[in-house]
C-alpha positions in Angstrom: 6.0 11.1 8.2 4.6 7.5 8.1 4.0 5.9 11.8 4.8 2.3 12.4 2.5 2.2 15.9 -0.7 3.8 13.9 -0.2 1.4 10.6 -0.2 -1.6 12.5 -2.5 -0.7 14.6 -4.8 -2.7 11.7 -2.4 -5.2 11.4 -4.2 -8.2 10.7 -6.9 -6.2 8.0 -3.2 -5.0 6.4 -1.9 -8.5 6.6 -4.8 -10.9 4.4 -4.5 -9.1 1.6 -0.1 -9.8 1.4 -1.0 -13.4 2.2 -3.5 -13.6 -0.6 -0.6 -12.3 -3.0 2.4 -13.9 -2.1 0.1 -17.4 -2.2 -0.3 -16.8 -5.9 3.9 -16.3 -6.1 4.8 -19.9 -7.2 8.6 -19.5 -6.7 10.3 -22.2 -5.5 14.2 -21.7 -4.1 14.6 -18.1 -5.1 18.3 -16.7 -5.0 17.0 -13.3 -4.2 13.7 -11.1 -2.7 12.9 -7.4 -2.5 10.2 -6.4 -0.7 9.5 -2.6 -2.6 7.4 -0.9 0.1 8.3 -2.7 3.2 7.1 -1.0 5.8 7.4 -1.9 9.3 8.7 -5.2 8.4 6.3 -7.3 10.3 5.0 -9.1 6.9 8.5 -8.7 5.2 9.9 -11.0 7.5 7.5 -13.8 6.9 9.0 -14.6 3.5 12.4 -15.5 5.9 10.1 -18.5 6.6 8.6 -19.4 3.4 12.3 -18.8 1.4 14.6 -19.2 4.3 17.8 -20.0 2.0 16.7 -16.8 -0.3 18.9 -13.2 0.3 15.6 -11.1 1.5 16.3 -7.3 1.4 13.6 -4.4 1.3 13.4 -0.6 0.7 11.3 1.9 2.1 10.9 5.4 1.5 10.3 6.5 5.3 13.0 6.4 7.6 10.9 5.9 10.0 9.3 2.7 8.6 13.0 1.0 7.8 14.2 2.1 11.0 10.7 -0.3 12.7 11.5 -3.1 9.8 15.6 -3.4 11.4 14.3 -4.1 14.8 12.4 -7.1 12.9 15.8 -8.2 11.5 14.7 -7.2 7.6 17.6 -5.6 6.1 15.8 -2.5 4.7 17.3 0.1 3.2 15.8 4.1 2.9 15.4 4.1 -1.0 13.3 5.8 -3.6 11.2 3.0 -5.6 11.7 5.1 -8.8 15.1 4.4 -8.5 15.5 0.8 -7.6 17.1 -1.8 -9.8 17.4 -5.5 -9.7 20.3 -7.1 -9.0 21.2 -9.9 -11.5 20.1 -12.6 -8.9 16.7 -11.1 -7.4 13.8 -14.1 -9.0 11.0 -12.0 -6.4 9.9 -8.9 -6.6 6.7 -8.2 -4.0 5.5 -4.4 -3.1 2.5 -4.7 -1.0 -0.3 -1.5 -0.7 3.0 0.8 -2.1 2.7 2.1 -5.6 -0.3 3.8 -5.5 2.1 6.7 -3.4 3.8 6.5 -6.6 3.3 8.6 -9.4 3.7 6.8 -13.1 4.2 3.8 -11.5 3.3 1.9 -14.4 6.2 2.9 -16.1 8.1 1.6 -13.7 6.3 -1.7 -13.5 7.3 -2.1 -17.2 10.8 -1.4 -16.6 11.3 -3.5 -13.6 9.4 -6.6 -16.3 12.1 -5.8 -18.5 14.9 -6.1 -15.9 14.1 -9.6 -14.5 15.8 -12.3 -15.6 13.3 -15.0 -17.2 11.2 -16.9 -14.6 11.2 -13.8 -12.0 8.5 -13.2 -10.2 7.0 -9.8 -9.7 3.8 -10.0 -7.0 2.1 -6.4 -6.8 -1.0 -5.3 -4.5 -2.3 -1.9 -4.5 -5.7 -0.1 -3.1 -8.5 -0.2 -5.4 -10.8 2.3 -3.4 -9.5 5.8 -4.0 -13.2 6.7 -5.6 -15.2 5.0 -2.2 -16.5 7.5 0.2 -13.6 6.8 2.6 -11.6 9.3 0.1 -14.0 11.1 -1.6 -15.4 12.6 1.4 -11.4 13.7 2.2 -11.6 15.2 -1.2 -14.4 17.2 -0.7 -13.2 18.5 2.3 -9.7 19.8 1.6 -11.2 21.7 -1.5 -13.6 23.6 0.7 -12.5 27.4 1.3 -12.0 26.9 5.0 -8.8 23.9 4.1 -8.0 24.6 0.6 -5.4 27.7 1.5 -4.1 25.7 4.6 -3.6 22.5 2.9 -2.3 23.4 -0.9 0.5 21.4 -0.8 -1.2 18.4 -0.2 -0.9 16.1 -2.6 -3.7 12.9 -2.4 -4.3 10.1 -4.2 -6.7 11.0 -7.0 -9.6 8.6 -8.2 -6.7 7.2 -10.8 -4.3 6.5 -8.7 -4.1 3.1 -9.5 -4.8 1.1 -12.6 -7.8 -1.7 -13.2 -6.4 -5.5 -12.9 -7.3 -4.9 -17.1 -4.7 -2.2 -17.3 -2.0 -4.3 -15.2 -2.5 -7.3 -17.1 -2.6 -5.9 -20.5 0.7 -3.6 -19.4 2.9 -6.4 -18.1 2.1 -8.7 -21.3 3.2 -6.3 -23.1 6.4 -6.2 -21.9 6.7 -9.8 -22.4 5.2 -11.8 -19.0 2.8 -14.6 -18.2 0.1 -12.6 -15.6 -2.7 -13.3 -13.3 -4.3 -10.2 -12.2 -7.6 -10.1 -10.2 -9.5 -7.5 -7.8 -10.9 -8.0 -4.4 -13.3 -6.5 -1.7 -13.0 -7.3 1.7 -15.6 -6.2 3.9 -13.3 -5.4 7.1 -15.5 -5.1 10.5 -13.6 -2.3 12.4 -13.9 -1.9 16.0 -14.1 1.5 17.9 -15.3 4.6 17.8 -14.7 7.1 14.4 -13.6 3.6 13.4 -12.4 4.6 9.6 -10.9 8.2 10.8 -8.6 6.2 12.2 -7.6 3.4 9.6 -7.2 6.9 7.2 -4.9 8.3 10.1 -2.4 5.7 9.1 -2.7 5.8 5.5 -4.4 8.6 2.9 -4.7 11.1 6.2 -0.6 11.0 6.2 -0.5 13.7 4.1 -2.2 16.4 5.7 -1.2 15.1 9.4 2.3 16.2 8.1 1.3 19.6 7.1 -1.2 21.1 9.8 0.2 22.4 13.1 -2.1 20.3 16.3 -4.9 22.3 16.4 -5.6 22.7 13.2 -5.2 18.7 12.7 -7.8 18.4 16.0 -10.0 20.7 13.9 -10.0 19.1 10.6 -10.8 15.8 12.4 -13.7 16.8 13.7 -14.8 18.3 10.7 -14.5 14.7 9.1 -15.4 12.2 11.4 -19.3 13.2 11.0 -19.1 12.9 7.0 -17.5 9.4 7.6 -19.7 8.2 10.7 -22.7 8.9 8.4 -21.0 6.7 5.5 -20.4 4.5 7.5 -22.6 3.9 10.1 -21.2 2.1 13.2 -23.6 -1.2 14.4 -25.4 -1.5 17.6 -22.4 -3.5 18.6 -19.5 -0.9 18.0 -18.1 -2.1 14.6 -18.1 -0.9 11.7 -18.3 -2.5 8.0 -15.4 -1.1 5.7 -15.7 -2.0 2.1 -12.0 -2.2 0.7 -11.3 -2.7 -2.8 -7.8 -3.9 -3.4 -6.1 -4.7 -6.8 -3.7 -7.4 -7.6 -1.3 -9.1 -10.3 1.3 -11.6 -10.3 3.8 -12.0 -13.4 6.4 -14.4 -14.3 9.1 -13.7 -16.9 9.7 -15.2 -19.6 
Protein backbone atom coordinates (compact mmCIF):
# COMPACT_ATOMS: atom_id res chain seq x y z
CA UNK A 1 0.00 0.00 0.00
CA UNK A 2 1.58 3.25 -1.25
CA UNK A 3 0.80 6.49 1.13
CA UNK A 4 0.20 9.80 -0.44
CA UNK A 5 0.94 11.80 3.19
CA UNK A 6 4.55 9.85 3.58
CA UNK A 7 5.52 10.35 -0.44
CA UNK A 8 5.03 13.92 -0.30
CA UNK A 9 6.24 14.36 2.70
CA UNK A 10 9.64 15.06 0.29
CA UNK A 11 7.73 16.75 -2.08
CA UNK A 12 9.84 19.31 -3.41
CA UNK A 13 13.23 16.63 -3.56
CA UNK A 14 10.39 14.36 -5.68
CA UNK A 15 9.35 17.38 -7.71
CA UNK A 16 13.05 18.83 -9.50
CA UNK A 17 13.75 15.86 -10.92
CA UNK A 18 9.80 15.82 -13.07
CA UNK A 19 10.60 19.46 -13.83
CA UNK A 20 13.99 18.68 -15.29
CA UNK A 21 12.22 16.06 -17.62
CA UNK A 22 9.17 17.50 -18.76
CA UNK A 23 11.55 20.82 -19.66
CA UNK A 24 13.34 18.61 -22.20
CA UNK A 25 9.57 17.48 -23.68
CA UNK A 26 9.44 20.02 -26.61
CA UNK A 27 5.68 19.43 -27.51
CA UNK A 28 3.87 22.16 -28.41
CA UNK A 29 -0.28 21.87 -28.51
CA UNK A 30 -0.52 18.14 -27.75
CA UNK A 31 -4.05 16.59 -28.34
CA UNK A 32 -3.42 14.09 -25.61
CA UNK A 33 -1.13 13.34 -22.11
CA UNK A 34 -0.75 10.26 -19.94
CA UNK A 35 0.93 10.62 -17.00
CA UNK A 36 2.07 6.50 -16.43
CA UNK A 37 2.78 6.48 -12.68
CA UNK A 38 0.89 9.40 -11.45
CA UNK A 39 0.88 9.30 -8.03
CA UNK A 40 -0.76 11.64 -5.83
CA UNK A 41 -1.33 13.95 -8.64
CA UNK A 42 0.28 16.98 -7.24
CA UNK A 43 2.99 17.15 -10.33
CA UNK A 44 0.38 15.58 -12.82
CA UNK A 45 -1.67 18.40 -12.60
CA UNK A 46 0.99 20.95 -13.49
CA UNK A 47 0.96 19.89 -17.16
CA UNK A 48 -2.92 21.34 -16.97
CA UNK A 49 -0.96 24.56 -16.93
CA UNK A 50 1.73 24.08 -19.34
CA UNK A 51 -0.87 22.12 -22.09
CA UNK A 52 -4.07 23.59 -20.78
CA UNK A 53 -6.07 22.75 -24.17
CA UNK A 54 -4.42 19.01 -24.05
CA UNK A 55 -6.99 15.92 -22.73
CA UNK A 56 -4.54 15.06 -19.50
CA UNK A 57 -5.44 11.60 -18.05
CA UNK A 58 -3.10 9.36 -15.70
CA UNK A 59 -3.02 5.77 -14.30
CA UNK A 60 -1.83 4.46 -11.21
CA UNK A 61 -1.44 1.16 -9.91
CA UNK A 62 -2.46 2.05 -6.08
CA UNK A 63 -5.85 2.89 -5.32
CA UNK A 64 -4.76 4.74 -2.93
CA UNK A 65 -2.49 7.09 -4.93
CA UNK A 66 -5.48 7.72 -7.77
CA UNK A 67 -7.91 8.14 -5.13
CA UNK A 68 -5.15 11.45 -3.67
CA UNK A 69 -4.61 12.42 -7.53
CA UNK A 70 -8.92 12.95 -7.95
CA UNK A 71 -9.04 15.29 -5.13
CA UNK A 72 -6.33 17.31 -7.34
CA UNK A 73 -8.81 17.15 -10.33
CA UNK A 74 -6.39 14.57 -12.46
CA UNK A 75 -8.56 12.09 -14.04
CA UNK A 76 -6.61 9.02 -12.93
CA UNK A 77 -7.59 5.86 -13.43
CA UNK A 78 -6.37 2.36 -11.26
CA UNK A 79 -4.52 0.52 -14.17
CA UNK A 80 -1.68 -1.79 -14.60
CA UNK A 81 1.19 -0.07 -16.77
CA UNK A 82 1.81 -3.46 -18.46
CA UNK A 83 -1.33 -3.15 -19.82
CA UNK A 84 -1.77 0.37 -21.04
CA UNK A 85 -2.17 1.42 -24.57
CA UNK A 86 -2.22 4.67 -26.42
CA UNK A 87 -5.11 6.03 -27.71
CA UNK A 88 -4.77 7.17 -31.34
CA UNK A 89 -4.46 10.92 -30.22
CA UNK A 90 -2.12 10.76 -27.03
CA UNK A 91 1.45 12.96 -28.56
CA UNK A 92 2.86 12.72 -24.52
CA UNK A 93 3.70 10.04 -22.81
CA UNK A 94 5.59 11.11 -19.14
CA UNK A 95 6.05 8.27 -16.17
CA UNK A 96 7.96 9.95 -13.53
CA UNK A 97 10.17 7.62 -10.72
CA UNK A 98 7.51 4.52 -11.94
CA UNK A 99 9.12 1.77 -13.95
CA UNK A 100 11.65 0.78 -11.99
CA UNK A 101 8.50 -1.10 -9.83
CA UNK A 102 8.15 -2.66 -13.16
CA UNK A 103 9.53 -5.76 -14.09
CA UNK A 104 10.79 -5.95 -18.09
CA UNK A 105 9.92 -2.66 -18.40
CA UNK A 106 11.97 -2.20 -21.30
CA UNK A 107 9.90 -4.29 -23.25
CA UNK A 108 7.35 -2.27 -22.66
CA UNK A 109 9.16 1.01 -23.42
CA UNK A 110 9.72 -0.54 -26.94
CA UNK A 111 6.19 -1.31 -27.44
CA UNK A 112 4.74 1.84 -26.29
CA UNK A 113 7.72 3.56 -29.16
CA UNK A 114 6.11 1.48 -31.55
CA UNK A 115 2.48 2.60 -30.72
CA UNK A 116 2.99 6.40 -30.93
CA UNK A 117 2.03 8.04 -33.79
CA UNK A 118 5.19 9.94 -35.39
CA UNK A 119 6.17 13.10 -33.46
CA UNK A 120 4.95 11.62 -29.83
CA UNK A 121 6.74 12.29 -27.19
CA UNK A 122 7.65 9.72 -24.53
CA UNK A 123 9.51 11.55 -21.36
CA UNK A 124 10.79 8.71 -18.79
CA UNK A 125 12.63 9.29 -15.26
CA UNK A 126 13.57 6.42 -13.14
CA UNK A 127 16.00 6.00 -9.88
CA UNK A 128 19.48 5.32 -10.70
CA UNK A 129 20.64 4.37 -7.03
CA UNK A 130 19.45 0.87 -6.40
CA UNK A 131 23.37 -0.21 -5.82
CA UNK A 132 23.97 3.18 -3.19
CA UNK A 133 24.06 2.24 0.42
CA UNK A 134 20.49 3.56 0.87
CA UNK A 135 19.46 0.02 -0.70
CA UNK A 136 22.18 -2.06 -0.28
CA UNK A 137 22.23 -1.84 3.36
CA UNK A 138 18.16 -2.85 3.06
CA UNK A 139 19.53 -5.77 1.14
CA UNK A 140 21.76 -6.95 3.59
CA UNK A 141 19.38 -6.80 6.11
CA UNK A 142 16.36 -8.73 4.77
CA UNK A 143 18.80 -11.63 3.84
CA UNK A 144 20.06 -11.96 7.41
CA UNK A 145 18.53 -15.14 9.30
CA UNK A 146 16.65 -13.11 11.78
CA UNK A 147 14.29 -11.30 8.46
CA UNK A 148 14.86 -13.64 5.70
CA UNK A 149 11.84 -16.27 6.92
CA UNK A 150 9.63 -13.16 7.96
CA UNK A 151 10.04 -11.29 4.91
CA UNK A 152 10.31 -14.01 1.80
CA UNK A 153 7.81 -12.54 -0.13
CA UNK A 154 9.43 -9.46 -0.46
CA UNK A 155 10.22 -8.55 -3.52
CA UNK A 156 12.89 -5.36 -3.88
CA UNK A 157 14.40 -3.70 -6.42
CA UNK A 158 17.62 -5.44 -7.28
CA UNK A 159 20.96 -3.49 -8.34
CA UNK A 160 19.41 -3.89 -12.15
CA UNK A 161 16.41 -2.57 -11.75
CA UNK A 162 16.76 -0.05 -14.10
CA UNK A 163 18.83 0.38 -17.25
CA UNK A 164 21.98 2.92 -17.87
CA UNK A 165 20.90 6.17 -19.99
CA UNK A 166 23.23 3.87 -22.73
CA UNK A 167 20.75 1.04 -22.57
CA UNK A 168 17.65 3.46 -22.94
CA UNK A 169 19.02 5.28 -25.66
CA UNK A 170 20.35 2.45 -27.70
CA UNK A 171 16.76 0.62 -26.91
CA UNK A 172 14.43 3.39 -28.07
CA UNK A 173 16.55 4.01 -31.39
CA UNK A 174 16.06 0.90 -32.07
CA UNK A 175 12.64 0.99 -32.34
CA UNK A 176 12.84 3.85 -34.57
CA UNK A 177 13.06 7.35 -32.24
CA UNK A 178 15.11 10.49 -32.02
CA UNK A 179 16.43 10.35 -28.00
CA UNK A 180 18.20 12.38 -25.45
CA UNK A 181 19.00 10.37 -22.55
CA UNK A 182 21.21 11.61 -19.61
CA UNK A 183 21.91 10.72 -15.79
CA UNK A 184 21.89 12.92 -12.83
CA UNK A 185 22.93 13.17 -9.00
CA UNK A 186 21.33 15.43 -6.80
CA UNK A 187 22.86 15.89 -3.56
CA UNK A 188 19.35 16.31 -1.51
CA UNK A 189 20.10 17.96 2.11
CA UNK A 190 17.40 16.17 4.30
CA UNK A 191 16.25 17.50 7.49
CA UNK A 192 15.42 15.50 10.69
CA UNK A 193 16.39 12.84 12.51
CA UNK A 194 16.92 8.97 10.84
CA UNK A 195 16.53 11.46 7.86
CA UNK A 196 16.89 8.70 4.92
CA UNK A 197 14.77 5.93 7.07
CA UNK A 198 12.26 7.95 6.37
CA UNK A 199 12.57 9.13 2.57
CA UNK A 200 12.89 4.85 2.19
CA UNK A 201 9.49 4.66 4.24
CA UNK A 202 7.79 6.15 1.31
CA UNK A 203 9.41 4.42 -1.38
CA UNK A 204 11.78 1.01 -1.45
CA UNK A 205 10.63 0.40 2.41
CA UNK A 206 6.91 -0.01 0.88
CA UNK A 207 7.38 -3.36 0.45
CA UNK A 208 8.15 -4.81 3.70
CA UNK A 209 5.93 -2.06 5.61
CA UNK A 210 3.11 -4.05 3.78
CA UNK A 211 4.14 -7.34 4.99
CA UNK A 212 5.28 -7.15 8.76
CA UNK A 213 2.66 -6.94 11.49
CA UNK A 214 3.66 -3.25 13.86
CA UNK A 215 6.02 -4.66 15.97
CA UNK A 216 7.95 -6.35 13.86
CA UNK A 217 8.04 -3.12 11.42
CA UNK A 218 9.16 -1.02 14.87
CA UNK A 219 11.77 -3.72 15.15
CA UNK A 220 13.18 -3.87 11.74
CA UNK A 221 13.44 -0.01 11.92
CA UNK A 222 15.58 0.03 14.49
CA UNK A 223 17.64 -2.51 13.25
CA UNK A 224 18.18 -0.17 10.18
CA UNK A 225 18.36 3.20 11.15
CA UNK A 226 22.00 2.68 12.74
CA UNK A 227 23.40 0.98 9.36
CA UNK A 228 21.95 4.18 7.56
CA UNK A 229 22.87 6.95 10.24
CA UNK A 230 26.50 5.69 9.88
CA UNK A 231 26.17 5.93 5.88
CA UNK A 232 25.04 8.81 6.18
CA UNK A 233 26.04 10.81 8.82
CA UNK A 234 23.75 13.64 9.84
CA UNK A 235 25.74 17.44 10.15
CA UNK A 236 26.17 19.35 13.22
CA UNK A 237 23.10 21.22 11.93
CA UNK A 238 20.53 18.31 11.66
CA UNK A 239 20.70 17.52 7.82
CA UNK A 240 21.65 15.20 6.10
CA UNK A 241 23.40 14.90 2.46
CA UNK A 242 21.60 12.16 0.21
CA UNK A 243 23.31 11.38 -2.94
CA UNK A 244 20.44 10.34 -5.58
CA UNK A 245 21.24 9.10 -8.88
CA UNK A 246 18.32 9.44 -11.21
CA UNK A 247 18.18 8.32 -14.92
CA UNK A 248 16.43 9.99 -17.76
CA UNK A 249 15.41 9.92 -21.57
CA UNK A 250 13.27 11.80 -23.79
CA UNK A 251 12.18 10.31 -27.39
CA UNK A 252 10.33 11.73 -30.22
CA UNK A 253 8.74 9.50 -32.91
CA UNK A 254 9.38 9.48 -36.08
Amino acid sequence: MWDPAKYLSFSDHRARPFFDLLGRVRAESPRAVVDLGCGPGNLTITMSQRWPNTRLTAIDTSAEMVAAARTRGVAAEVADLREWVPDEDVEVVISNAALQWVPGHPELLSRWARALPSGAWLGVQVPGNFNAPSHALLRELVAEPEWFDRLEPVRLREEDATLPPEGYAELLTEAGCEVDAWETTYLQRLDGPDAVLEWITGTALRPIRATLADDDWQEFRTALAPRLAEAYPRRPDGTTWFPFRRVFFVARIR
